[in-house]
PyMOL Python script that loads the backbone (N, CA, C, O; Angstrom):
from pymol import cmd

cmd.read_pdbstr("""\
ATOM      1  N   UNK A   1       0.854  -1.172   0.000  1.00  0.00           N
ATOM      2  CA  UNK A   1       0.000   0.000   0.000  1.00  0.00           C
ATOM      3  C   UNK A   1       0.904   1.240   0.000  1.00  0.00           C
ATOM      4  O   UNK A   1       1.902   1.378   0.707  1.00  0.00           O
ATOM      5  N   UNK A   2       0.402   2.161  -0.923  1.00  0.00           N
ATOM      6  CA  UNK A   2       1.625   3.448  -0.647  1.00  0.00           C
ATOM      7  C   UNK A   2       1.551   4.279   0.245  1.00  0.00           C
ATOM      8  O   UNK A   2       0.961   3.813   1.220  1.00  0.00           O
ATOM      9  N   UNK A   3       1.960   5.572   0.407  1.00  0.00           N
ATOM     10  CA  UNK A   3       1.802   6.501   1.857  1.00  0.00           C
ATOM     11  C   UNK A   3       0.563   6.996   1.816  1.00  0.00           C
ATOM     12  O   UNK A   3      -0.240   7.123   2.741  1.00  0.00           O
ATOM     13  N   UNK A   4       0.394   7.429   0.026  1.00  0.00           N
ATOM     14  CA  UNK A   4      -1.103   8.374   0.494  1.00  0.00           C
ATOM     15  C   UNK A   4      -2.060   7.610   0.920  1.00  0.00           C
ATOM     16  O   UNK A   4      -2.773   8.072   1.812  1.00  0.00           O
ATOM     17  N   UNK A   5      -2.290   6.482   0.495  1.00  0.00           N
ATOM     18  CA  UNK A   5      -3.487   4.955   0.463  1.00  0.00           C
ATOM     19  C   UNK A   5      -3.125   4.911   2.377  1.00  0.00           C
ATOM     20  O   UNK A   5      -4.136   4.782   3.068  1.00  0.00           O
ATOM     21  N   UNK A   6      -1.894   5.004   3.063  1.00  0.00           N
ATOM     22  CA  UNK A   6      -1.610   4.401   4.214  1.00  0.00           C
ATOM     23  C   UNK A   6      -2.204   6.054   4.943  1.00  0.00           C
ATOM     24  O   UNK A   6      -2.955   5.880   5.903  1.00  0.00           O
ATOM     25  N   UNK A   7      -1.949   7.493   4.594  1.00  0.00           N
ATOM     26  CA  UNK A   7      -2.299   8.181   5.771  1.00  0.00           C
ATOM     27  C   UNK A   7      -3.774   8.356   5.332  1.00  0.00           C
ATOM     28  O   UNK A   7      -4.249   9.110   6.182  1.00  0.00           O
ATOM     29  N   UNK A   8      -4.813   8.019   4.369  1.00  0.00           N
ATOM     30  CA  UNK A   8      -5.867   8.086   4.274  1.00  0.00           C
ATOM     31  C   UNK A   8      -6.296   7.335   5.242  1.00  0.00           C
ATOM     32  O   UNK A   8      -6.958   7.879   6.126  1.00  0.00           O
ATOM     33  N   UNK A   9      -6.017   5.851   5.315  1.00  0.00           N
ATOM     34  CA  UNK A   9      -6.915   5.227   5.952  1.00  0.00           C
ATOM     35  C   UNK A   9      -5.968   5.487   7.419  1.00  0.00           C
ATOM     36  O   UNK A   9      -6.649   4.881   8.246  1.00  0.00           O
ATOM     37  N   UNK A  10      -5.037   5.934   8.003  1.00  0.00           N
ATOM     38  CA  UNK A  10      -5.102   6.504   9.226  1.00  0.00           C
ATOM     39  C   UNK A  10      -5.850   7.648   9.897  1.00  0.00           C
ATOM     40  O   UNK A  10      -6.183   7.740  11.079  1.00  0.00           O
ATOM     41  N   UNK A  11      -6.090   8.704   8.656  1.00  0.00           N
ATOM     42  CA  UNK A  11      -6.918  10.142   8.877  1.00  0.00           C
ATOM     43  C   UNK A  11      -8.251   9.205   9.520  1.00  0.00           C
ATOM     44  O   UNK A  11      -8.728   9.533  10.607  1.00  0.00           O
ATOM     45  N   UNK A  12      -8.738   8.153   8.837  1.00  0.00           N
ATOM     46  CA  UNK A  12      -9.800   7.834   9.151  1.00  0.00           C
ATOM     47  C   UNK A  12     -10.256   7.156  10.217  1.00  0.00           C
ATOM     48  O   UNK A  12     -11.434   7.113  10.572  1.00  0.00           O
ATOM     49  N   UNK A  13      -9.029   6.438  10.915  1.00  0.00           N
ATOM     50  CA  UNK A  13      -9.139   5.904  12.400  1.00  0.00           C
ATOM     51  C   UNK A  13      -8.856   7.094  13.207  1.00  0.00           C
ATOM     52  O   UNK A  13      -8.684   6.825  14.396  1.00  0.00           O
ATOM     53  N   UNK A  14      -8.765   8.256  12.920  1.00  0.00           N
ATOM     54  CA  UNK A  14      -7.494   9.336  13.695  1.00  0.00           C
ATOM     55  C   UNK A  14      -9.004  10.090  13.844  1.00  0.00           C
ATOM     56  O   UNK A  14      -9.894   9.994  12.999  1.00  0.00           O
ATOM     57  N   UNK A  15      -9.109  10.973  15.288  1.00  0.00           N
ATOM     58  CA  UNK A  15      -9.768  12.074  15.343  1.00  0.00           C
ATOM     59  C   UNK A  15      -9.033  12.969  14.993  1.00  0.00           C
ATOM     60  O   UNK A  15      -7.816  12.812  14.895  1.00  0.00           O
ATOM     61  N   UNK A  16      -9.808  14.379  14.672  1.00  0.00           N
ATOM     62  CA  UNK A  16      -9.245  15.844  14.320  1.00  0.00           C
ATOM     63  C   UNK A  16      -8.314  15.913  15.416  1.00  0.00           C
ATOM     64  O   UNK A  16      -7.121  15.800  15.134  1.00  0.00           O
ATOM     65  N   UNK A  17      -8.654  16.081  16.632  1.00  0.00           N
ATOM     66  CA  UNK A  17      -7.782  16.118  17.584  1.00  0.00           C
ATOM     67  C   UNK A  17      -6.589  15.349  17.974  1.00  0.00           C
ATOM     68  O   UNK A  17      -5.666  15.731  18.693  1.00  0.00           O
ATOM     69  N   UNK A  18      -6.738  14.237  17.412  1.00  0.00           N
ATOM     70  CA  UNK A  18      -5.671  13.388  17.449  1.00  0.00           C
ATOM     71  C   UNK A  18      -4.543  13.727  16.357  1.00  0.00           C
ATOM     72  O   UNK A  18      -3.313  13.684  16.321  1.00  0.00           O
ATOM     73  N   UNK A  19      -5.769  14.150  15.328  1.00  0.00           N
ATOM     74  CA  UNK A  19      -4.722  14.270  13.909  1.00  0.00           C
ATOM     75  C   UNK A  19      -3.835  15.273  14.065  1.00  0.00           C
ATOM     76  O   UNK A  19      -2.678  15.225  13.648  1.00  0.00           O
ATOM     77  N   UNK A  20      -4.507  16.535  14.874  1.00  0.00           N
ATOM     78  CA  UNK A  20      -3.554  17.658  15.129  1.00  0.00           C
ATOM     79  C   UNK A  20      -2.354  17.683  15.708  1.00  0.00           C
ATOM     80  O   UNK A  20      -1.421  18.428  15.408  1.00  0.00           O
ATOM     81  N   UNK A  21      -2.393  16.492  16.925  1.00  0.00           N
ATOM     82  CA  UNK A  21      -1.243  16.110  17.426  1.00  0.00           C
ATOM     83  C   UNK A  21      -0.492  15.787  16.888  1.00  0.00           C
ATOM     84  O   UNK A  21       0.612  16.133  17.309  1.00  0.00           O
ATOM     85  N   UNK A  22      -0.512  15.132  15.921  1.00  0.00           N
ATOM     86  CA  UNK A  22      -0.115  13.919  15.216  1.00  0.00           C
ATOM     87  C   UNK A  22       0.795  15.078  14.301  1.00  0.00           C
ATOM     88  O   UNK A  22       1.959  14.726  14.110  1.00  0.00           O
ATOM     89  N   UNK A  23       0.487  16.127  13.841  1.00  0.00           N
ATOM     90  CA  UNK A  23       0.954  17.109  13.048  1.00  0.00           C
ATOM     91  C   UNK A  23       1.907  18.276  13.749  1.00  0.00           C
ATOM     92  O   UNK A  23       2.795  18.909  13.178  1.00  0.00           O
ATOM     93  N   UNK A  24       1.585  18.367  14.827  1.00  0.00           N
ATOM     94  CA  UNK A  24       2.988  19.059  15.921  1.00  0.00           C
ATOM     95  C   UNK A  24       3.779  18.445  16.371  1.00  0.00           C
ATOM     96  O   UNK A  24       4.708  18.994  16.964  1.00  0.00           O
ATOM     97  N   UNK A  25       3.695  16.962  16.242  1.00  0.00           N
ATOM     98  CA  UNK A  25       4.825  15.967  16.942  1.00  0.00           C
ATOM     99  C   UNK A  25       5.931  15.982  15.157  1.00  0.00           C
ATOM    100  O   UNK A  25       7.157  15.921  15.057  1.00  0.00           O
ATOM    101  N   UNK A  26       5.120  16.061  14.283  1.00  0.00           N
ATOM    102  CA  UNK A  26       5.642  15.958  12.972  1.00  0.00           C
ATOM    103  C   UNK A  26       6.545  17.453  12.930  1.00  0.00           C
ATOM    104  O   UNK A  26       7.742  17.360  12.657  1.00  0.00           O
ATOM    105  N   UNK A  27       6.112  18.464  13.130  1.00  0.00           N
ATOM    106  CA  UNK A  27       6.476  20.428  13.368  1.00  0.00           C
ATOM    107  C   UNK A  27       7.690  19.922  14.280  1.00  0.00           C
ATOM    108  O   UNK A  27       8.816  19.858  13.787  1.00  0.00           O
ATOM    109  N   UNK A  28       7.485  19.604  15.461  1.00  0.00           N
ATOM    110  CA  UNK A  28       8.430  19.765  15.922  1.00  0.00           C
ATOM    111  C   UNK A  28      10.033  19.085  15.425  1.00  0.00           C
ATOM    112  O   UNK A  28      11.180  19.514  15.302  1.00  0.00           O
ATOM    113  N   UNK A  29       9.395  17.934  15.261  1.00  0.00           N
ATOM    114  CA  UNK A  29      10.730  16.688  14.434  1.00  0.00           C
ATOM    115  C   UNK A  29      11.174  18.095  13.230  1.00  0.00           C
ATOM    116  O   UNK A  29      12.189  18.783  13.342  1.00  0.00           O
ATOM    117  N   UNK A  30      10.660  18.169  12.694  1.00  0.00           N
ATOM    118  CA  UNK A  30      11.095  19.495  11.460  1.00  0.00           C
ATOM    119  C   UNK A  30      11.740  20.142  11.596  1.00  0.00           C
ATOM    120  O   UNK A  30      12.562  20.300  10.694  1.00  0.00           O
ATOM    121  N   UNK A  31      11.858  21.206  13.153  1.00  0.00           N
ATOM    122  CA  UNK A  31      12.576  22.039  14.019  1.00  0.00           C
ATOM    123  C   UNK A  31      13.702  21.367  14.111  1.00  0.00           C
ATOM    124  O   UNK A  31      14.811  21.685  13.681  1.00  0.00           O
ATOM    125  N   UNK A  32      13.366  20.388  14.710  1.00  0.00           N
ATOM    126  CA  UNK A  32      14.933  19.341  14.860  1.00  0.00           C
ATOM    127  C   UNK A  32      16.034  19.490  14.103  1.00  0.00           C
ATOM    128  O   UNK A  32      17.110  20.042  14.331  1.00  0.00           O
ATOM    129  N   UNK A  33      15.548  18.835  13.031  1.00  0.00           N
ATOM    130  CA  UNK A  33      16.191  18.527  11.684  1.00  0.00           C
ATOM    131  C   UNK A  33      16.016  17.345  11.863  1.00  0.00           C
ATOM    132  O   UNK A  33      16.385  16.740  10.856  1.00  0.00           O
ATOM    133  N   UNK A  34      15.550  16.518  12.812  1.00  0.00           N
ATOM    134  CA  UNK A  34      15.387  14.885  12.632  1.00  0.00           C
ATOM    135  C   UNK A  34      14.297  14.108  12.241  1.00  0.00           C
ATOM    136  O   UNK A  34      13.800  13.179  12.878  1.00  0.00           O
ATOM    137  N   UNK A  35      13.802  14.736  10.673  1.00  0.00           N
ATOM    138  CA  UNK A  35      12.643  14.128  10.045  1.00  0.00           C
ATOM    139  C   UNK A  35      13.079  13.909   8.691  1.00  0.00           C
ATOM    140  O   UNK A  35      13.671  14.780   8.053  1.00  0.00           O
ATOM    141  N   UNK A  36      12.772  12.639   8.184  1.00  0.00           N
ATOM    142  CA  UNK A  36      13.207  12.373   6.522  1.00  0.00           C
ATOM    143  C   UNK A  36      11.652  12.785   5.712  1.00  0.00           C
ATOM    144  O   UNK A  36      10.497  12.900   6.122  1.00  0.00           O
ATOM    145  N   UNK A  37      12.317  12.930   4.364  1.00  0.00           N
ATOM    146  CA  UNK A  37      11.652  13.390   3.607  1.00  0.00           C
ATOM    147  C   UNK A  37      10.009  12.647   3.867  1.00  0.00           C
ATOM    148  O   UNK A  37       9.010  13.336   4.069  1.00  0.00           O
ATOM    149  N   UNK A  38      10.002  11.629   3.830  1.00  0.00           N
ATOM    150  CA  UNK A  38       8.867  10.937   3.761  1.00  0.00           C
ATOM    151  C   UNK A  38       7.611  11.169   4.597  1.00  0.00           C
ATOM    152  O   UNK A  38       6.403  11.168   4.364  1.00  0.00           O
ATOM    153  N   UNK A  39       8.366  11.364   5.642  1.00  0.00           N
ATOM    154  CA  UNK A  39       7.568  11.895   6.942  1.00  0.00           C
ATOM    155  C   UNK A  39       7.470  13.594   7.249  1.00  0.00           C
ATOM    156  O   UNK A  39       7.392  14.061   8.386  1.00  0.00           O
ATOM    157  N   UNK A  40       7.481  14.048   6.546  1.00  0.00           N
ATOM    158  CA  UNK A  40       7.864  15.290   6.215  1.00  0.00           C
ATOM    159  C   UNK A  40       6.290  15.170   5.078  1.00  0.00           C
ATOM    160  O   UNK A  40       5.372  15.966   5.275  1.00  0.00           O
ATOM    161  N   UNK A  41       6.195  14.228   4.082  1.00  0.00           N
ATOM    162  CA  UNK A  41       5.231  14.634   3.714  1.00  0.00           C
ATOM    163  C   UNK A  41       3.730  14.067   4.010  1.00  0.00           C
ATOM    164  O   UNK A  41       2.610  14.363   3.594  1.00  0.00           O
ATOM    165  N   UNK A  42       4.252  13.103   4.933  1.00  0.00           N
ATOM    166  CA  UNK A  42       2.913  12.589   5.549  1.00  0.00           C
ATOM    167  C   UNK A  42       2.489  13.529   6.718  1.00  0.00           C
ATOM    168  O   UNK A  42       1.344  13.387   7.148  1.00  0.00           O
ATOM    169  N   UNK A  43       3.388  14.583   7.340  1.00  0.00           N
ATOM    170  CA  UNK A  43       2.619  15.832   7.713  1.00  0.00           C
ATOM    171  C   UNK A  43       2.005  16.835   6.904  1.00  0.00           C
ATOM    172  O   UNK A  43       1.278  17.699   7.394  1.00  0.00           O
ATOM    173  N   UNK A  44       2.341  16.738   5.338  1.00  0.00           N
ATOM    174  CA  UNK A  44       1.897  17.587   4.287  1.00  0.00           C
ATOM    175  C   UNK A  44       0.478  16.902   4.373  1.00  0.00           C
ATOM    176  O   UNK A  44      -0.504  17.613   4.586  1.00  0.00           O
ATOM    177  N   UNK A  45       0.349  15.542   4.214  1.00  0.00           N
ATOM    178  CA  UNK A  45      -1.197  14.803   3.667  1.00  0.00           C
ATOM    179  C   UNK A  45      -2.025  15.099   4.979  1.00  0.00           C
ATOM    180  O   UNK A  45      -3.178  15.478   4.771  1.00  0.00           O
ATOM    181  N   UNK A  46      -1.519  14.959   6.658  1.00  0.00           N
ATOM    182  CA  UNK A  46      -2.000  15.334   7.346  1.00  0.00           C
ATOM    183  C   UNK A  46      -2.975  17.026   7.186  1.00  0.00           C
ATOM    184  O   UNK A  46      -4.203  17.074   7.121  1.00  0.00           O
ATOM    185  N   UNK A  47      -2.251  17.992   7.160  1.00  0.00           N
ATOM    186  CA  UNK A  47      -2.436  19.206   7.097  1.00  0.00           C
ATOM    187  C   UNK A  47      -3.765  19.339   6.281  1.00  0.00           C
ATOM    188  O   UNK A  47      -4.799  19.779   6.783  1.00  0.00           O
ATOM    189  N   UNK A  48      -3.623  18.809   4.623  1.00  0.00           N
ATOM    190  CA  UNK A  48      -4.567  18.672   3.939  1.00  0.00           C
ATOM    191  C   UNK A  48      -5.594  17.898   4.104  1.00  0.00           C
ATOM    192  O   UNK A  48      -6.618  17.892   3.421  1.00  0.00           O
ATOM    193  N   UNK A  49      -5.313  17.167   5.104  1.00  0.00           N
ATOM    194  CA  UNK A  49      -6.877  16.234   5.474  1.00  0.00           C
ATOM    195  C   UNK A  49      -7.726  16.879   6.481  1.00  0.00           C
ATOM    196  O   UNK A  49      -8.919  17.181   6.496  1.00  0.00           O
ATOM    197  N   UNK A  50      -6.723  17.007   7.352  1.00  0.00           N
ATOM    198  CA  UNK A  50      -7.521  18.069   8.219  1.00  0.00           C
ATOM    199  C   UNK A  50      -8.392  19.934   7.571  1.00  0.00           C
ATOM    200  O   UNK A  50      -9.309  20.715   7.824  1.00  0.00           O
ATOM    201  N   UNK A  51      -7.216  19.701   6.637  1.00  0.00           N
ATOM    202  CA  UNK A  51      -8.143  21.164   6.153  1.00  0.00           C
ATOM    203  C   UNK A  51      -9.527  20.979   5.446  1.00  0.00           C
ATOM    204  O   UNK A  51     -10.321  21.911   5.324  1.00  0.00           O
ATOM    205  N   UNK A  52      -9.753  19.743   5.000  1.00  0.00           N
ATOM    206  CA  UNK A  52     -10.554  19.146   3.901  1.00  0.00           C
ATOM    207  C   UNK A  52     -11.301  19.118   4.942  1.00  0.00           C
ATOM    208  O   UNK A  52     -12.359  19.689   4.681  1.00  0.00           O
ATOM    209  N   UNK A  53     -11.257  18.583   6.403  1.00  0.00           N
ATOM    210  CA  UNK A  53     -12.386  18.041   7.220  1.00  0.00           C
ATOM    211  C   UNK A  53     -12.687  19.721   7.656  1.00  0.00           C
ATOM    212  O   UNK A  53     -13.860  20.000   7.406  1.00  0.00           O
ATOM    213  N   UNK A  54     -12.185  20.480   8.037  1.00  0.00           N
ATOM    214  CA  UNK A  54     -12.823  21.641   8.526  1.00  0.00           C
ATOM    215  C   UNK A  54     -13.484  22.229   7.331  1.00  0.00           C
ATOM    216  O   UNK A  54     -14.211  23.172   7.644  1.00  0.00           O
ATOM    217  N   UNK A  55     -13.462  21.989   6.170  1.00  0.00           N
ATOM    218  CA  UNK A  55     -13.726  22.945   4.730  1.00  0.00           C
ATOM    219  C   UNK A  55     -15.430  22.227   4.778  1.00  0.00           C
ATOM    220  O   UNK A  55     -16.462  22.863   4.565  1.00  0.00           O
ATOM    221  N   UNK A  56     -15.327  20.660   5.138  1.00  0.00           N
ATOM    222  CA  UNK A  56     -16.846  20.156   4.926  1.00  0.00           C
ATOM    223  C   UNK A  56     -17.241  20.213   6.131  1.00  0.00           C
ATOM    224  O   UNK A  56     -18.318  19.625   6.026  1.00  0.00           O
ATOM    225  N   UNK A  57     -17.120  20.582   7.531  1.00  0.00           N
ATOM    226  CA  UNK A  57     -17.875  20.911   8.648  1.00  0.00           C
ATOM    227  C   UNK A  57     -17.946  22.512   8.293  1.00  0.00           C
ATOM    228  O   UNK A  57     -19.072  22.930   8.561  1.00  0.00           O
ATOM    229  N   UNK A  58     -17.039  23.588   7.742  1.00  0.00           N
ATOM    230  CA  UNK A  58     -17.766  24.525   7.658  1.00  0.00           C
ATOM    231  C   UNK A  58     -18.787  25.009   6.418  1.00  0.00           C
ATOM    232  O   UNK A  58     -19.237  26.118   6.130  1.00  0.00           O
ATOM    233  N   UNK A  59     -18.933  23.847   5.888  1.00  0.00           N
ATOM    234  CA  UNK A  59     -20.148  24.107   4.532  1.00  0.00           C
ATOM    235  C   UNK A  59     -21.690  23.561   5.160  1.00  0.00           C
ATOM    236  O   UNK A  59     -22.717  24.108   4.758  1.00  0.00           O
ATOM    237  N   UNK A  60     -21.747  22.418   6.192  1.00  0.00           N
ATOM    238  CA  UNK A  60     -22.600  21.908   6.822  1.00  0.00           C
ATOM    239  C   UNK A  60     -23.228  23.007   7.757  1.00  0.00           C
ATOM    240  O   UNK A  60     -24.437  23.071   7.980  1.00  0.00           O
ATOM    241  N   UNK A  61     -22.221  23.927   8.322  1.00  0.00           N
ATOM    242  CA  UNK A  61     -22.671  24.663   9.437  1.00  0.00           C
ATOM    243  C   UNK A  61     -23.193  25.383   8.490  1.00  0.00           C
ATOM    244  O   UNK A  61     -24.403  25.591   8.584  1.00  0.00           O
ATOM    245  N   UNK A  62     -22.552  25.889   7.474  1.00  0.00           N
ATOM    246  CA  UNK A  62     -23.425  27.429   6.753  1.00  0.00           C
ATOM    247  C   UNK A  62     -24.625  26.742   6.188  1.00  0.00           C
ATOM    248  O   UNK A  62     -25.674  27.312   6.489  1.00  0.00           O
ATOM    249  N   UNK A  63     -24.767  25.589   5.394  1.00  0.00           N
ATOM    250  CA  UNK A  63     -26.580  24.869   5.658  1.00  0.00           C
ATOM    251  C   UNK A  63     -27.298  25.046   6.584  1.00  0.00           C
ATOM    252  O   UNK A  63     -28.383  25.587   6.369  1.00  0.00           O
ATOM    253  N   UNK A  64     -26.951  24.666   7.869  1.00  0.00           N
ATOM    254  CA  UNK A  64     -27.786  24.332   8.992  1.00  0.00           C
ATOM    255  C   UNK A  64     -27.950  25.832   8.912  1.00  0.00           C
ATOM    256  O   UNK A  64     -28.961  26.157   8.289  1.00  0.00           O
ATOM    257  N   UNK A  65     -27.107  26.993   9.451  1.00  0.00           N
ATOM    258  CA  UNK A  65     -27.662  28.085   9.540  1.00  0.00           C
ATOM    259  C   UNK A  65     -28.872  28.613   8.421  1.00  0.00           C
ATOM    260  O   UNK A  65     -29.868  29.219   8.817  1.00  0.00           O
ATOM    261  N   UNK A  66     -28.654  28.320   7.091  1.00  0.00           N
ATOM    262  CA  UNK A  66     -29.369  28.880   6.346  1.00  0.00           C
ATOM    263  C   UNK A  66     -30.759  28.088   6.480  1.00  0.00           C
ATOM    264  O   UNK A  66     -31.768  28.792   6.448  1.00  0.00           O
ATOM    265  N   UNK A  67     -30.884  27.051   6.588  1.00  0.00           N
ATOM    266  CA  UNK A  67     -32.013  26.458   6.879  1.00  0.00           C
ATOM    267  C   UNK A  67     -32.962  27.019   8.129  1.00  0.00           C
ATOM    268  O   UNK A  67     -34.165  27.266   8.214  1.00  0.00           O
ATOM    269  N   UNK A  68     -31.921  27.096   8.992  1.00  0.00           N
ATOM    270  CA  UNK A  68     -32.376  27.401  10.110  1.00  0.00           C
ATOM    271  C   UNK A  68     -33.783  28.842  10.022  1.00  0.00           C
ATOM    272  O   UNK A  68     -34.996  28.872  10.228  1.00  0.00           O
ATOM    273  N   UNK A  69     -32.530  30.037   9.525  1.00  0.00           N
ATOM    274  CA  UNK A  69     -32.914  30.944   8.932  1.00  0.00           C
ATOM    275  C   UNK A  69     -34.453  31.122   8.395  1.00  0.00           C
ATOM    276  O   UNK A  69     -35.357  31.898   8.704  1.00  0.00           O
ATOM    277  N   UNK A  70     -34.322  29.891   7.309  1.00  0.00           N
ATOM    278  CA  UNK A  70     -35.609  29.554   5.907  1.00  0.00           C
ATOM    279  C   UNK A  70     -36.591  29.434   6.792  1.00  0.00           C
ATOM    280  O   UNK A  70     -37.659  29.887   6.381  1.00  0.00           O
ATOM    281  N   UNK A  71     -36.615  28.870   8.132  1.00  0.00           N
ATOM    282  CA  UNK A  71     -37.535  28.391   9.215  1.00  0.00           C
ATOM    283  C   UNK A  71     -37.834  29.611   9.831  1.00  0.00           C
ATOM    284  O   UNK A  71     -38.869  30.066   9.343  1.00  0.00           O
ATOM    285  N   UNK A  72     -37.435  30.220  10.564  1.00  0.00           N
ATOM    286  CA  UNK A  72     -37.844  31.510  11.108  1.00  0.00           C
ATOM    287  C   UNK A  72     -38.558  32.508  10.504  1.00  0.00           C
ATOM    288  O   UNK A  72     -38.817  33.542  11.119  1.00  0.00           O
TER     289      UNK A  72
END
""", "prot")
cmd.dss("prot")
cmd.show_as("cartoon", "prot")
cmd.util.cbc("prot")
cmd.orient("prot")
């Protein structure tokens, strides 16, 4: 299985909160200098998964509000 196929299906056992961790333990190794390339970009796929998950919780919220709205 390759990395992206391997941090997909980790994003998906992983909470947001977990994932975030998961992405400052990666920041910090960076600071270091003691991170190889590879892992270096499985904090890149991190970053983007998590942004993807806040991009579709904040399209859900602006529904619910507008619905909400349509109701009142």
């Amino acid at each position: 299985m390759n990395k992206k196929k391997q941090t997909k299906n980790m994003l998906m056992d992983m909470t947001i909160e977990e994932q975030l961790l998961k992405i400052q333990e990666i920041a910090a190794e960076l600071e270091n200098g003691s991170l190889g390339l590879e892992e270096a970009l499985e904090g890149v796929r991190l970053v983007r998964g998590c942004a993807g998950q806040i991009d579709r919780v904040q399209k859900r919220i602006t529904v619910i509000e507008t619905e909400t709205e349509d109701e009142l």
